[in-house]
C-alpha positions as CSV (number, residue, x, y, z in Angstrom):
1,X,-22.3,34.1,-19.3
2,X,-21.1,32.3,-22.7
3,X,-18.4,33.0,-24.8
4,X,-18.0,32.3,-28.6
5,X,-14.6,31.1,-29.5
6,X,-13.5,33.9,-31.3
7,X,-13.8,35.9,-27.3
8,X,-11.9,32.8,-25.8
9,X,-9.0,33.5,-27.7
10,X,-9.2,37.4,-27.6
11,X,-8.9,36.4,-23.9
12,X,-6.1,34.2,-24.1
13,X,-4.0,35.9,-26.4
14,X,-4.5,39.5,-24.6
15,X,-3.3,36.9,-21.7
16,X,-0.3,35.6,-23.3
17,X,2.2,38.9,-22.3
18,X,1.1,38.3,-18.3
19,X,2.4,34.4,-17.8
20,X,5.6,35.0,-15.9
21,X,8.8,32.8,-17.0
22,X,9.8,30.2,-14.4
23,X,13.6,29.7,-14.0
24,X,14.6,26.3,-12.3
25,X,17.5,26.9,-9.6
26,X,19.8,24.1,-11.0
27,X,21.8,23.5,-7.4
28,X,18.3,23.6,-5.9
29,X,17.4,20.4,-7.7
30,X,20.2,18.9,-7.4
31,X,20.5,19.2,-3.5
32,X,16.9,17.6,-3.6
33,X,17.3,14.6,-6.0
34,X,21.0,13.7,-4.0
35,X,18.6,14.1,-0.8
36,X,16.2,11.8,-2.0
37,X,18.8,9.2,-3.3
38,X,20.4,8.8,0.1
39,X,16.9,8.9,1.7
40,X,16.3,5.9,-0.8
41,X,19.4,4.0,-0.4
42,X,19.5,4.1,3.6
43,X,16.0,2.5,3.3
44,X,16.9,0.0,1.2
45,X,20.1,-1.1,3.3
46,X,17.8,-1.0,6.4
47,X,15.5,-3.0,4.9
48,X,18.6,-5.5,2.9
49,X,19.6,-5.4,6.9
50,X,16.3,-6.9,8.3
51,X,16.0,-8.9,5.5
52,X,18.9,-10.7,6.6
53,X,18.3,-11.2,10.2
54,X,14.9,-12.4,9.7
55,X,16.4,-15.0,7.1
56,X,19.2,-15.7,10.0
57,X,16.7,-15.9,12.7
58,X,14.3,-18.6,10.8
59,X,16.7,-20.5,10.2
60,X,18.1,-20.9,13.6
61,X,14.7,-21.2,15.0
62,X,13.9,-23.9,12.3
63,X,17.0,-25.9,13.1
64,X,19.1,-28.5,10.8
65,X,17.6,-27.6,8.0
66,X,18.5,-30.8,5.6
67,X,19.5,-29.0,1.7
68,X,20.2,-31.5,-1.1
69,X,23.2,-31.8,-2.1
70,X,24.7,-29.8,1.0
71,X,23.6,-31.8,3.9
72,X,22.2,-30.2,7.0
73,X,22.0,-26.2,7.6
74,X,22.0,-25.3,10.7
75,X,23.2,-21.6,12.0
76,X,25.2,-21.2,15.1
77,X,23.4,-20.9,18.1
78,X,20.4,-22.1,16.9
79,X,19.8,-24.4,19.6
80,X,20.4,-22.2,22.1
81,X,17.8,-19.8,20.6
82,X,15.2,-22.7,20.0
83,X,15.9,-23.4,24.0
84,X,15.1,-20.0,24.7
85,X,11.6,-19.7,22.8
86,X,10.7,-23.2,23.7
87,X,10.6,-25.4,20.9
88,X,12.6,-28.5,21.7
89,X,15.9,-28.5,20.2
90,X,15.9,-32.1,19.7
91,X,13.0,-31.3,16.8
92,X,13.9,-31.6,13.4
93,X,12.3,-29.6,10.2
94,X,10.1,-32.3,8.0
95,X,12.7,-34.0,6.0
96,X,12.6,-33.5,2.1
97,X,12.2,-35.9,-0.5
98,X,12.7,-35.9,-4.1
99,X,9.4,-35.0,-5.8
100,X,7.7,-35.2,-9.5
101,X,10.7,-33.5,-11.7
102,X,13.5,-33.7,-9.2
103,X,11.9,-30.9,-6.8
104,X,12.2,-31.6,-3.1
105,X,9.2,-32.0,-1.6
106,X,8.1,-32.8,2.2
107,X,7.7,-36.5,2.9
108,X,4.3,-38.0,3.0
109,X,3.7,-38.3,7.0
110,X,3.4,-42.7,7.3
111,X,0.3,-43.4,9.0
112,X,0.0,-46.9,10.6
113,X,-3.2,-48.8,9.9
114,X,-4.4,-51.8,12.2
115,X,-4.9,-54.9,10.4
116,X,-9.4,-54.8,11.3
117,X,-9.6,-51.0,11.2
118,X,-13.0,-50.3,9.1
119,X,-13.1,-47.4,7.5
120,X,-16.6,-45.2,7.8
121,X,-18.9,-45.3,4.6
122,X,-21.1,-42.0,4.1
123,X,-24.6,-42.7,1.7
């Protein structure tokens, strides 16, 4: 079955009189975009909440952590915490040093050599 064009839009303009009007129901859409605000906001303070207490809890479980210019960080508790998970309190986070362009970086492990060590050659 084919139509011409001249048919198609017979079709569509017989058509035109049938489409119904739609009428938006203006507290309707309302209710639903205040809904879906608080639905949005009370996830993002859940998540600004864990956020936080993932950021609290590294940093007691990392310890003194030493920030230039402050000194060390170190949240309350945190050694009690480290005790409880069992990293040794006593631990300490690598220490930073100033890198290329001022940025802290983490010092260069020293490595002690003995004076007749021989290093391997590969062919």
């Amino acid at each position: 079955m084919t139509f011409d064009d001249t048919e198609v839009l017979t079709l569509l303009r017989a058509g035109v009189d049938t489409v119904e009007e739609h009428r938006f129901d203006a507290a309707l859409v309302l209710a639903t975009s205040r809904r879906a605000l608080r639905r949005r906001r009370s996830w993002q303070a859940v998540g600004a909440c864990t956020t936080a207490a993932a950021v609290v809890f590294s940093l007691a479980l990392a310890g003194p952590v030493p920030v230039p210019g402050v000194g060390d960080l170190a949240v309350p508790g945190g050694a009690q915490l480290r005790e409880l998970v069992g990293i040794d309190p006593s631990q300490r986070v690598v220490p930073l040093e100033p890198g290329p362009g001022g940025r802290a970086v983490p010092a260069a492990p020293r490595v002690t050599v003995p004076d007749n060590a021989t290093l391997p050659t590969y062919d």
